[in-house]
DRENKOLFI-855419 format. One record per atom (N, C-alpha, C): x, y, z; residue number from 1. Coordinates in Angstrom, 3 decimals. Atoms other than C-alpha are relative to their C-alpha. Example, Ala and Ser with C-alpha at 12.3 -4.5 7.8 and 13.67 -1.06 7.14 Angstrom:
+----------+----------+----------+-----+
!        X !        Y !        Z !  nr !
+----------+----------+----------+-----+
!    0.890 !   -1.190 !    0.000 !   1 !
!   12.300 !   -4.500 !    7.800 !   1 !
!    0.900 !    1.200 !    0.000 !   1 !
!   -0.820 !   -1.190 !   -0.060 !   2 !
!   13.670 !   -1.060 !    7.140 !   2 !
!   -0.770 !    1.090 !    0.730 !   2 !
+----------+----------+----------+-----+
***
This chain:
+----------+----------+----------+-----+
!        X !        Y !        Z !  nr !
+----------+----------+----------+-----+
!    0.028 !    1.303 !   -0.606 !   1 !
!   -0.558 !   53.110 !   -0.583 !   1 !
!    1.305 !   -0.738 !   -0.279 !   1 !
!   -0.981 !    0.169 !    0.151 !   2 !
!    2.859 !   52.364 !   -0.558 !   2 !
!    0.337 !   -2.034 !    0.754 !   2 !
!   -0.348 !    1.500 !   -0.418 !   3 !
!    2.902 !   48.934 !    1.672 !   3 !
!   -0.864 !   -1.001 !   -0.962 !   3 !
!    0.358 !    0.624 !    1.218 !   4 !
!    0.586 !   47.402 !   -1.035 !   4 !
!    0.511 !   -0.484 !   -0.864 !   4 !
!   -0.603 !    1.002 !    0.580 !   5 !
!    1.502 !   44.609 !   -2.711 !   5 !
!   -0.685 !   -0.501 !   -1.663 !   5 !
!    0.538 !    0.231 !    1.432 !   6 !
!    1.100 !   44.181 !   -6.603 !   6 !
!   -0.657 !   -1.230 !    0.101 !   6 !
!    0.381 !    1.354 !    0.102 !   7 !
!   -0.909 !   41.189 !   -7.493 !   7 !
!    0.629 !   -0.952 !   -0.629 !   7 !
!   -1.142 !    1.454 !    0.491 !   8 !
!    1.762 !   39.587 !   -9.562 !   8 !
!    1.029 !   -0.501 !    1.549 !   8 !
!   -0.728 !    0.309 !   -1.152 !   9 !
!    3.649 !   39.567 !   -6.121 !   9 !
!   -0.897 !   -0.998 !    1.006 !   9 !
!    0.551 !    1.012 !   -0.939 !  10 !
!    0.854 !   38.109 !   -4.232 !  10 !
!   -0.529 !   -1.149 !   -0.095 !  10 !
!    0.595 !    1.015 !    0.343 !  11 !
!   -0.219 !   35.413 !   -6.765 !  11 !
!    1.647 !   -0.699 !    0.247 !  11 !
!   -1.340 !    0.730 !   -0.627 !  12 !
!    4.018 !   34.724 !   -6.239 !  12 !
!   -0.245 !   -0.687 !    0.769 !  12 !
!   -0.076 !    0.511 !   -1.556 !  13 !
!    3.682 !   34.206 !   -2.809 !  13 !
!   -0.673 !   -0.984 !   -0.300 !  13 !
!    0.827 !    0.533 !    0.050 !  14 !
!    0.605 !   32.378 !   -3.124 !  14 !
!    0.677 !   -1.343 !   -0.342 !  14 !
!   -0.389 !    1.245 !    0.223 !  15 !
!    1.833 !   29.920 !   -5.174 !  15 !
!    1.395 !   -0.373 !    0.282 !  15 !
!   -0.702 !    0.233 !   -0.295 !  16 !
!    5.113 !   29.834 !   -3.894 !  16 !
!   -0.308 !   -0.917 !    1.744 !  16 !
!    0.746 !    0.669 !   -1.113 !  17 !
!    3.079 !   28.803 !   -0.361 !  17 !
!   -0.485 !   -1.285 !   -0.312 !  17 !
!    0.692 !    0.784 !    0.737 !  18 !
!    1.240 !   26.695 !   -2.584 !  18 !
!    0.899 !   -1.495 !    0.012 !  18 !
!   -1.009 !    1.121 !   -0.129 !  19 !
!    4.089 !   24.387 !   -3.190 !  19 !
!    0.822 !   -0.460 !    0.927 !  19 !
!   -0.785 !    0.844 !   -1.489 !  20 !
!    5.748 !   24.382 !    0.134 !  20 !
!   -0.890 !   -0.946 !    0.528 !  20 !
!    0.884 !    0.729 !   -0.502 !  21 !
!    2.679 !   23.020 !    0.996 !  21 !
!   -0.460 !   -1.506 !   -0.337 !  21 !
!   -0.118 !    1.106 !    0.950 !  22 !
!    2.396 !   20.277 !   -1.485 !  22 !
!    1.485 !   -0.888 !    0.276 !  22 !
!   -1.401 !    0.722 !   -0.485 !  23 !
!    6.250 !   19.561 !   -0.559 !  23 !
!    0.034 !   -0.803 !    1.225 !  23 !
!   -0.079 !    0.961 !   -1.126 !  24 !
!    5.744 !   19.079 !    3.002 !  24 !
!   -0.809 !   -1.504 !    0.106 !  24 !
!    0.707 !    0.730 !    0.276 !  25 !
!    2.666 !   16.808 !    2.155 !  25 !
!    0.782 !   -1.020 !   -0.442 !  25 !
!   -0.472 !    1.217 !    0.513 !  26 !
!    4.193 !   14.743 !    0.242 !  26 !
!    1.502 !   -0.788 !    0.637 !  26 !
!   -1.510 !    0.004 !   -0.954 !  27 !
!    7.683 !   14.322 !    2.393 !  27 !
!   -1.016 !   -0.475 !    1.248 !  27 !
!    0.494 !    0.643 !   -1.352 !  28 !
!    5.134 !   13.176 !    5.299 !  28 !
!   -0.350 !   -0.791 !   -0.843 !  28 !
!    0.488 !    0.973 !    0.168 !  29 !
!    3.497 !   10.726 !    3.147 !  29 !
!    1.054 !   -1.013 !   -0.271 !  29 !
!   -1.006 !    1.240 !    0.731 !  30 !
!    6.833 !    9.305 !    1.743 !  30 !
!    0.726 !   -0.893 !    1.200 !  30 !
!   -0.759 !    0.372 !   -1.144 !  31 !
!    8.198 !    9.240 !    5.408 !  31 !
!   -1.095 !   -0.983 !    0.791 !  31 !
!    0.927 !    1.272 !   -0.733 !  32 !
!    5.207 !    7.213 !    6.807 !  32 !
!   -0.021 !   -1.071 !   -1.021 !  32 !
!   -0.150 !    1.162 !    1.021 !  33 !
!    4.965 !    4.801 !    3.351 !  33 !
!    1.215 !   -0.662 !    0.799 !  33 !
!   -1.363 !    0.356 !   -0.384 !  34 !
!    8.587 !    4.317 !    4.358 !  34 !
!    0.044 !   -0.617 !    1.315 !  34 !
!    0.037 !    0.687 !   -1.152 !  35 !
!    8.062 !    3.148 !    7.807 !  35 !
!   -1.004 !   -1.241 !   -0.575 !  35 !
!    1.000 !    1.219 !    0.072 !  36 !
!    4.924 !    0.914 !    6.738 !  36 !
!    1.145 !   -1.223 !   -0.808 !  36 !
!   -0.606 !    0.608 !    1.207 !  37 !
!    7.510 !   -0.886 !    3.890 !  37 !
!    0.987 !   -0.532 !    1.537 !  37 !
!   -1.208 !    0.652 !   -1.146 !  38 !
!   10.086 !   -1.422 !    7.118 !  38 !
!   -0.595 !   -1.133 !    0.816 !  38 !
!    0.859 !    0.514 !   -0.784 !  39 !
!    6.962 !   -2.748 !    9.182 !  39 !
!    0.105 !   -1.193 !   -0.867 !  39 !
!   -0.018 !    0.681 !    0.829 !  40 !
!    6.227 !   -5.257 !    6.348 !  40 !
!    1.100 !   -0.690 !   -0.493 !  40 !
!   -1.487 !    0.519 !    0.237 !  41 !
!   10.062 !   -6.278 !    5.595 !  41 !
!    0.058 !   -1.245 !    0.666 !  41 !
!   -0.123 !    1.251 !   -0.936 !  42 !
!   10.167 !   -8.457 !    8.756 !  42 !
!   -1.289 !   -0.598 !    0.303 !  42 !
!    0.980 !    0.824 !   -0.073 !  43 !
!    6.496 !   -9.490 !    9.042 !  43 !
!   -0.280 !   -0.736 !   -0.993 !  43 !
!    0.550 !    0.418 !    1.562 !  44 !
!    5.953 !  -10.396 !    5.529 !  44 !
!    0.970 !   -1.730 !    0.499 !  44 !
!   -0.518 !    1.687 !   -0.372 !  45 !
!    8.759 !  -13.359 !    6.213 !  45 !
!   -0.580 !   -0.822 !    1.116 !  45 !
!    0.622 !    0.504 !   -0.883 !  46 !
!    7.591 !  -14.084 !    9.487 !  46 !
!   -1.376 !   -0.484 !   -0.297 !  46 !
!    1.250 !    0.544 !    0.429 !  47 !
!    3.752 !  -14.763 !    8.123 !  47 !
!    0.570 !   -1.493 !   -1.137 !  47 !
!   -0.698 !    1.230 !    0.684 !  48 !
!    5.948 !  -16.964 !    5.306 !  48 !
!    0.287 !   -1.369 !    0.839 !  48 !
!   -0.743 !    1.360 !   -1.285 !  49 !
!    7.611 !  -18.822 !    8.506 !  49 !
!   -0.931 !   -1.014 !    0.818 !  49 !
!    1.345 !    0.478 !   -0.439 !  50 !
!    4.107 !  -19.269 !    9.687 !  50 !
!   -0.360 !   -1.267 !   -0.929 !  50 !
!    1.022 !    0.643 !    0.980 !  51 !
!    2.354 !  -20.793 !    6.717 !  51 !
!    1.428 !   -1.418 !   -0.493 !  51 !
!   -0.506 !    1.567 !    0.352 !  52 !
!    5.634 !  -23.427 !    6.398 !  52 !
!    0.033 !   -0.319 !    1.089 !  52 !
!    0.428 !    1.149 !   -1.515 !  53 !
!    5.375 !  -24.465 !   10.203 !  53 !
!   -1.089 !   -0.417 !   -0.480 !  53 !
!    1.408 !    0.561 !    0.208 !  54 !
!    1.400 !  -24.788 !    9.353 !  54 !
!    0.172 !   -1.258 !   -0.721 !  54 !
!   -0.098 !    0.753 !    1.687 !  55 !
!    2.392 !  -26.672 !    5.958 !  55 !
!    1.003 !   -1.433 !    0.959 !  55 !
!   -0.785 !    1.087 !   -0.761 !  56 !
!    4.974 !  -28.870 !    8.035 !  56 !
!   -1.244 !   -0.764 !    0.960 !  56 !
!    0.922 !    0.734 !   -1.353 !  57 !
!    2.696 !  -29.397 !   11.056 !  57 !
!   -1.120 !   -0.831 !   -0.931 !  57 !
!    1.430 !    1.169 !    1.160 !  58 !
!   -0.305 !  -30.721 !    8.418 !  58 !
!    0.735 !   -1.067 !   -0.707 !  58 !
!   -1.067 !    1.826 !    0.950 !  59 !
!    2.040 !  -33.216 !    6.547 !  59 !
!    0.338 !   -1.093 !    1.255 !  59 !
!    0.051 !    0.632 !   -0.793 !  60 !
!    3.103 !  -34.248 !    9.737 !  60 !
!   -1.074 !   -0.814 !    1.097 !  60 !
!    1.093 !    0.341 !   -0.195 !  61 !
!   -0.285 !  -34.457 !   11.186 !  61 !
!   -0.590 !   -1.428 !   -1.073 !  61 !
!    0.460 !    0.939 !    0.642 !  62 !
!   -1.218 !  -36.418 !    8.248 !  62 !
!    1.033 !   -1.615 !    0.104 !  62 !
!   -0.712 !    1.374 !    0.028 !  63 !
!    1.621 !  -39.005 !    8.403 !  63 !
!   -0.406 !   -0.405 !    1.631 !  63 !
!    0.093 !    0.667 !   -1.486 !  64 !
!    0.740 !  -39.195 !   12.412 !  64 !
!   -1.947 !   -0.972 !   -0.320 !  64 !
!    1.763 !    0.366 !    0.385 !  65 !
!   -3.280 !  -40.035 !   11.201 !  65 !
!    0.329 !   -1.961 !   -0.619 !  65 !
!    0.267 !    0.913 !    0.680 !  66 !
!   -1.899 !  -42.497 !    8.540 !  66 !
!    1.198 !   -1.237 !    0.915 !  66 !
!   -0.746 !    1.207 !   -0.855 !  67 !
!    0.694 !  -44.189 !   11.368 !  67 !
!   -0.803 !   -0.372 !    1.678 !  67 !
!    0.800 !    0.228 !   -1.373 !  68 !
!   -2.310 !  -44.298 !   13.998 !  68 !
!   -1.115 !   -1.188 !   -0.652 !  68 !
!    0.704 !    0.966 !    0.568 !  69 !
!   -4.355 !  -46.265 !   11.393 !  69 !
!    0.542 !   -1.672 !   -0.253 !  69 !
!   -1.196 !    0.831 !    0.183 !  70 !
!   -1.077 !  -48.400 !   10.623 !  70 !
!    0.120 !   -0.916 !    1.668 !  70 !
!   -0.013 !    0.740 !   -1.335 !  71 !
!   -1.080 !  -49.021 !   14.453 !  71 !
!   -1.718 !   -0.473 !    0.262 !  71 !
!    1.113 !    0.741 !    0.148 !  72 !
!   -4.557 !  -50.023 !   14.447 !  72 !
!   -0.456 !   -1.159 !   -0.333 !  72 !
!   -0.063 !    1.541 !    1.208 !  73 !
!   -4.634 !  -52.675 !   11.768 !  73 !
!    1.121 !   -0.384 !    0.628 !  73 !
!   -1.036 !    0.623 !   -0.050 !  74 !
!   -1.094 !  -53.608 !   12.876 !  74 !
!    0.499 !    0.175 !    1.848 !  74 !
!   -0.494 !   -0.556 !   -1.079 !  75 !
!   -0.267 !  -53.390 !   16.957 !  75 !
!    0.958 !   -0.159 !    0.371 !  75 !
!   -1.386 !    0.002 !   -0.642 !  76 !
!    2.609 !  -52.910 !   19.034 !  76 !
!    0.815 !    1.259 !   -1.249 !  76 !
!   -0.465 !   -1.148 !    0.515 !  77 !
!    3.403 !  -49.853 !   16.664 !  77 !
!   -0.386 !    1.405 !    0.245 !  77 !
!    0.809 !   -1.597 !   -0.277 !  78 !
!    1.821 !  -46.805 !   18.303 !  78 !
!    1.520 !    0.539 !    0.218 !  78 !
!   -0.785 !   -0.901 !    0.116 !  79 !
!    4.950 !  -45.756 !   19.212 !  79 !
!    0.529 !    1.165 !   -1.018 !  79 !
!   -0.248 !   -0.410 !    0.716 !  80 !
!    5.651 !  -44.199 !   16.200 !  80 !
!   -0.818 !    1.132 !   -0.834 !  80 !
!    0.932 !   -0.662 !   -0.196 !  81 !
!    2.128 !  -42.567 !   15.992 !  81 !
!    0.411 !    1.195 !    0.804 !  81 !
!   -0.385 !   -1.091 !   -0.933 !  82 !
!    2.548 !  -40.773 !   19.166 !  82 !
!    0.990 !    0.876 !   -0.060 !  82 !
!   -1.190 !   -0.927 !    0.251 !  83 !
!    5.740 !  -39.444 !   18.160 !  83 !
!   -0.426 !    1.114 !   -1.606 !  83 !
!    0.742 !   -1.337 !    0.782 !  84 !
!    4.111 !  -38.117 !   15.001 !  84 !
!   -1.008 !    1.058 !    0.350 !  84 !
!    0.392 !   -0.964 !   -0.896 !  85 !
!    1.686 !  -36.430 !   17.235 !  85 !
!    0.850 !    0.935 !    0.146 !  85 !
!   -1.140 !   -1.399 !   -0.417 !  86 !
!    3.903 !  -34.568 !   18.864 !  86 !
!    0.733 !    1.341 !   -0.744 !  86 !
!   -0.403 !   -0.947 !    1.206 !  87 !
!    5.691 !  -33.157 !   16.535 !  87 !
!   -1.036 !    0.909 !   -0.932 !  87 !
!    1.360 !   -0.689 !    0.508 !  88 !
!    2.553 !  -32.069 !   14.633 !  88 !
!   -0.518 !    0.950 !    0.952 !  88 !
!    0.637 !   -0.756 !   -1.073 !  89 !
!    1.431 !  -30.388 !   17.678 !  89 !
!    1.112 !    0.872 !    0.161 !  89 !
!   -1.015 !   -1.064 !   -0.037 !  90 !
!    4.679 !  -28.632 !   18.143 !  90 !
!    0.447 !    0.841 !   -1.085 !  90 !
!    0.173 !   -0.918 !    1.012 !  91 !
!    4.705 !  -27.339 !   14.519 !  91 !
!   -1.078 !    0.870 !   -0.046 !  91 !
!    1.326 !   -0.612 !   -0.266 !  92 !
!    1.184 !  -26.375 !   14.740 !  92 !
!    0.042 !    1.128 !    0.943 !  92 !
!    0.255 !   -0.865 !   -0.916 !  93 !
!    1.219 !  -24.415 !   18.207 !  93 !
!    1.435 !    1.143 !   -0.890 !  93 !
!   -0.876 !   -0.884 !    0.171 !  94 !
!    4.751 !  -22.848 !   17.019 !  94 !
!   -0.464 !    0.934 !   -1.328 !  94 !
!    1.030 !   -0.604 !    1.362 !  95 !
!    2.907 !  -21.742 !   13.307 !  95 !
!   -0.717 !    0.517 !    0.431 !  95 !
!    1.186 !   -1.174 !    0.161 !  96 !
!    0.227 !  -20.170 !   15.169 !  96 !
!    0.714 !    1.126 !    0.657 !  96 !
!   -0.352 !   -1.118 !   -0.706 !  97 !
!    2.025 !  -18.412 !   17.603 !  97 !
!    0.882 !    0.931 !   -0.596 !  97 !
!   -0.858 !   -1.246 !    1.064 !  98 !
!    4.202 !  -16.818 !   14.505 !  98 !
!   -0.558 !    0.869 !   -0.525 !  98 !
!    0.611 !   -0.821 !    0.327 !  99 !
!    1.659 !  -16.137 !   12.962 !  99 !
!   -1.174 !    1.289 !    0.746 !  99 !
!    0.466 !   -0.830 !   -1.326 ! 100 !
!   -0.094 !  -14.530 !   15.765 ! 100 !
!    0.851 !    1.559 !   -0.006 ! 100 !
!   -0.816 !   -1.389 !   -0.372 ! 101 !
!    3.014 !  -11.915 !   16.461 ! 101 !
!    0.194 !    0.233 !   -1.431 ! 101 !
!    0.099 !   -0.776 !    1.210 ! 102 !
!    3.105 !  -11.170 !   12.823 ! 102 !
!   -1.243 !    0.514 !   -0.481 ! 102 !
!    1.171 !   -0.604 !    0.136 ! 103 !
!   -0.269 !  -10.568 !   12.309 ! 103 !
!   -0.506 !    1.401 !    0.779 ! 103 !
!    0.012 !   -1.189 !   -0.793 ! 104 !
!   -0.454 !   -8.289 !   15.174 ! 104 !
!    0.625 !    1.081 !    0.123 ! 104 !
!   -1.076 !   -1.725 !    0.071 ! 105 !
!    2.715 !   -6.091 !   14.391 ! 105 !
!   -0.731 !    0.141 !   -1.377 ! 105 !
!    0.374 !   -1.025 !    1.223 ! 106 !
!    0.951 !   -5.382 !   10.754 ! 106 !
!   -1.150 !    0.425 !    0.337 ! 106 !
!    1.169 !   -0.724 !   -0.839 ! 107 !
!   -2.499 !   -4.882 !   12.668 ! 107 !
!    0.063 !    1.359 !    0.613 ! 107 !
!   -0.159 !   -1.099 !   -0.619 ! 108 !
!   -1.139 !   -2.435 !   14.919 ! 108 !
!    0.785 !    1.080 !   -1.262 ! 108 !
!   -0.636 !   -0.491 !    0.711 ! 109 !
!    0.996 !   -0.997 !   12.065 ! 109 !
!   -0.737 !    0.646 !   -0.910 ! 109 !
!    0.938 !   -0.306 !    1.033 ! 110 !
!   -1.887 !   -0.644 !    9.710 ! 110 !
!    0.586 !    0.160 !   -1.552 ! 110 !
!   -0.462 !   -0.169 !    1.339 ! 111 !
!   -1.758 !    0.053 !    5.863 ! 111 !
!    0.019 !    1.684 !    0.090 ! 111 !
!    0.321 !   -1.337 !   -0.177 ! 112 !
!   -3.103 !    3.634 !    6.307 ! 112 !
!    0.947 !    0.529 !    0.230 ! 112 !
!   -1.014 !   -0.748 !   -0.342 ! 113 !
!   -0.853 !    6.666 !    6.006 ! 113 !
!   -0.825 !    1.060 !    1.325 ! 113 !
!    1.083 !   -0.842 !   -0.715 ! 114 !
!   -2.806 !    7.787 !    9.655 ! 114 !
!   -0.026 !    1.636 !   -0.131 ! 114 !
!   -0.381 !   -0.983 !   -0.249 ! 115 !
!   -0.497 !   10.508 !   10.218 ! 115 !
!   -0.505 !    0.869 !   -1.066 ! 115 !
!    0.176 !   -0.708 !    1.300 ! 116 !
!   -0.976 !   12.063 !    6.775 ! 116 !
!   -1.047 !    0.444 !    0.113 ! 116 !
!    1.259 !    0.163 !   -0.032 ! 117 !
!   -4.065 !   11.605 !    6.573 ! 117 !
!   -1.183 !    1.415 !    0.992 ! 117 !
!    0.147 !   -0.829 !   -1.507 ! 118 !
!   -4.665 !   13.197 !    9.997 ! 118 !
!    0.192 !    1.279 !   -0.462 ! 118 !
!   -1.200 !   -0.353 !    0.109 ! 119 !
!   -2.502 !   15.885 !    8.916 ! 119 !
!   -1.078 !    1.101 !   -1.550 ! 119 !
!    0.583 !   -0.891 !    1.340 ! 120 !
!   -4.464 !   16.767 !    5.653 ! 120 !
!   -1.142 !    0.040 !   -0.047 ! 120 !
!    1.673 !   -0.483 !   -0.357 ! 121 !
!   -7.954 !   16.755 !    7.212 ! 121 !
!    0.169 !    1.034 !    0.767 ! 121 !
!   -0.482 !   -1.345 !   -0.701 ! 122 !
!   -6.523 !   19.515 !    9.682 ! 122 !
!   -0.092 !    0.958 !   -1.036 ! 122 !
!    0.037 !   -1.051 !    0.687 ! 123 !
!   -5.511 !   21.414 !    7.080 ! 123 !
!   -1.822 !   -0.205 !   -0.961 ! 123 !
!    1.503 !    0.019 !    0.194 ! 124 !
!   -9.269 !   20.598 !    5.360 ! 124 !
!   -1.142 !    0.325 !    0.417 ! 124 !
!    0.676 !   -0.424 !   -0.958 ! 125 !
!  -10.979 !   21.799 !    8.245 ! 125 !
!    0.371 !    1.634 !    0.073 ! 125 !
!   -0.815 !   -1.590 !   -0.422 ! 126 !
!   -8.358 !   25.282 !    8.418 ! 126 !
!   -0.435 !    0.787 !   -1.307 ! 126 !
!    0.442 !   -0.265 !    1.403 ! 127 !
!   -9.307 !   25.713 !    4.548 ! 127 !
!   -1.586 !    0.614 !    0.218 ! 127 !
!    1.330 !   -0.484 !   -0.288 ! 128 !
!  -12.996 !   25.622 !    5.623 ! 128 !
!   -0.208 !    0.739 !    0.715 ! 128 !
!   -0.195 !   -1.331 !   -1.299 ! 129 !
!  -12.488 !   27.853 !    8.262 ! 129 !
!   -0.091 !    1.706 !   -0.869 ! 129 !
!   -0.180 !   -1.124 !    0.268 ! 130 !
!  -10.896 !   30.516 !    6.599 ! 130 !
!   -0.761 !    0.251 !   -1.297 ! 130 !
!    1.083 !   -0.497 !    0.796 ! 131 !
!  -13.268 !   30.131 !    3.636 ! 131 !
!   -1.295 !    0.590 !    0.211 ! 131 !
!    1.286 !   -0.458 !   -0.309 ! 132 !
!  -16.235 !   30.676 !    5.627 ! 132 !
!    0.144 !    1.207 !    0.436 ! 132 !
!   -0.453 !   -0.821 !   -0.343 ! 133 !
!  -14.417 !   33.401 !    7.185 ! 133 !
!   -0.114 !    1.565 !   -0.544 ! 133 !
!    0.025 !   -1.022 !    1.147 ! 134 !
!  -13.594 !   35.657 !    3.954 ! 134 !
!   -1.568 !    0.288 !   -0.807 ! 134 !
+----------+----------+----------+-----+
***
């Protein structure tokens, strides 16, 4: 039996397979982490940019509340109300709509490494295969 392969040669292989396998694994997980961390770079500020429009628009909201009360007790001063309106309303809509497109690129982006994932239930399924197989 000459093409026969010693078993120190085939536990080689084996685990020489063994670790390519473990290599590529881990080289897909580092390369998807690595995209999620890029994803997160520019949303992470953008959710920040959000929550100080919000933080602006509510201060401003509140000084428009406490210069609508001011024009109340005191008239011929709404002007100054209405203009805090505004502004409050234009921080506000612009804060949501930031936070909106940042929320939605880390939504679609997910935390999950899918691919991987994906990727190492295949092979989990090919494992069971060829175990039921032998």
């Amino acid at each position: 039996m000459p093409n026969e392969k010693s078993l120190a040669a085939v536990l080689s292989e084996t685990g020489e397979e063994v670790k390519e396998f473990v290599r590529t694994r881990v080289s897909m997980l580092q390369a998807e982490v690595h995209e999620k961390v890029q994803t997160f770079k520019y949303t992470v500020p953008m959710l920040a940019g959000a929550l100080v429009l919000l933080l602006a628009g509510w201060i401003t909201l509140t000084f428009a509340a406490v210069a609508a009360l001011h024009a109340w007790l005191m008239p011929n001063a709404y002007a100054w109300a209405w203009a805090g309106l505004i502004v409050a309303g234009v921080y506000i809509i612009s804060g949501i709509a930031v936070g909106l497109f940042a929320y939605g690129e880390i939504k679609q982006a997910g935390v999950a490494p899918k691919r991987t994932l994906s990727v190492l239930k295949q092979d989990q399924d090919w494992i069971q295969k060829e175990a039921r197989a032998a």
